[in-house]
C-alpha positions in Angstrom: 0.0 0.0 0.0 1.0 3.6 -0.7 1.9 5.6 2.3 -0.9 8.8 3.0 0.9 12.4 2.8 1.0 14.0 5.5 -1.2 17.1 6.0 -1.7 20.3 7.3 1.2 22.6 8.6 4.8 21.6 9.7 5.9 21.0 12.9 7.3 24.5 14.3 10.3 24.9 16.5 9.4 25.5 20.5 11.5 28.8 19.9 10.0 30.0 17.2 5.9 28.9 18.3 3.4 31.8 18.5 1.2 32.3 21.7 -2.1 33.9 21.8 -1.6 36.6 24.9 -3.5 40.5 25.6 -1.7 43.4 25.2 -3.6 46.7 26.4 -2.3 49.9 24.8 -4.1 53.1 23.9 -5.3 54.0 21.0 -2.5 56.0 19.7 -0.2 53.1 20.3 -2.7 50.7 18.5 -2.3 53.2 15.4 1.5 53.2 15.6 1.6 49.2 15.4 -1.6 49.4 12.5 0.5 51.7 10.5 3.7 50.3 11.5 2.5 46.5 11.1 2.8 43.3 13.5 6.5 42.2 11.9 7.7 46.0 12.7 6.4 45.1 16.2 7.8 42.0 16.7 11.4 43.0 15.5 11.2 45.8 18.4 10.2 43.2 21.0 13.1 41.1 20.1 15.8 43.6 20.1 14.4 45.2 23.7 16.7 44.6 26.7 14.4 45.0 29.9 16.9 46.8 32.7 17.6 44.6 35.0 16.1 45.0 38.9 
């Protein structure tokens, strides 16, 4: 017998996995990340260093 294809999406690294979360930010700082888009977001997130305590 022929082996079935697999289907639906790959397998994604534990690193790189997407979770749903809630961000509250007014709406002058929703309309920077509308016009700015969610990549342009994420890119800032990654490069911030929190100060440490």
């Amino acid at each position: 017998m022929e082996e079935r294809k697999k289907t639906g999406r790959p397998p994604v690294a534990p690193d790189k996995e997407l979770v749903h979360g809630t961000l509250r930010l007014t709406r002058a700082q929703w309309e920077k990340v509308r016009m700015a888009g969610v990549p342009a977001l994420r890119l800032l997130i990654d490069r911030w260093r929190p100060k440490k305590p």
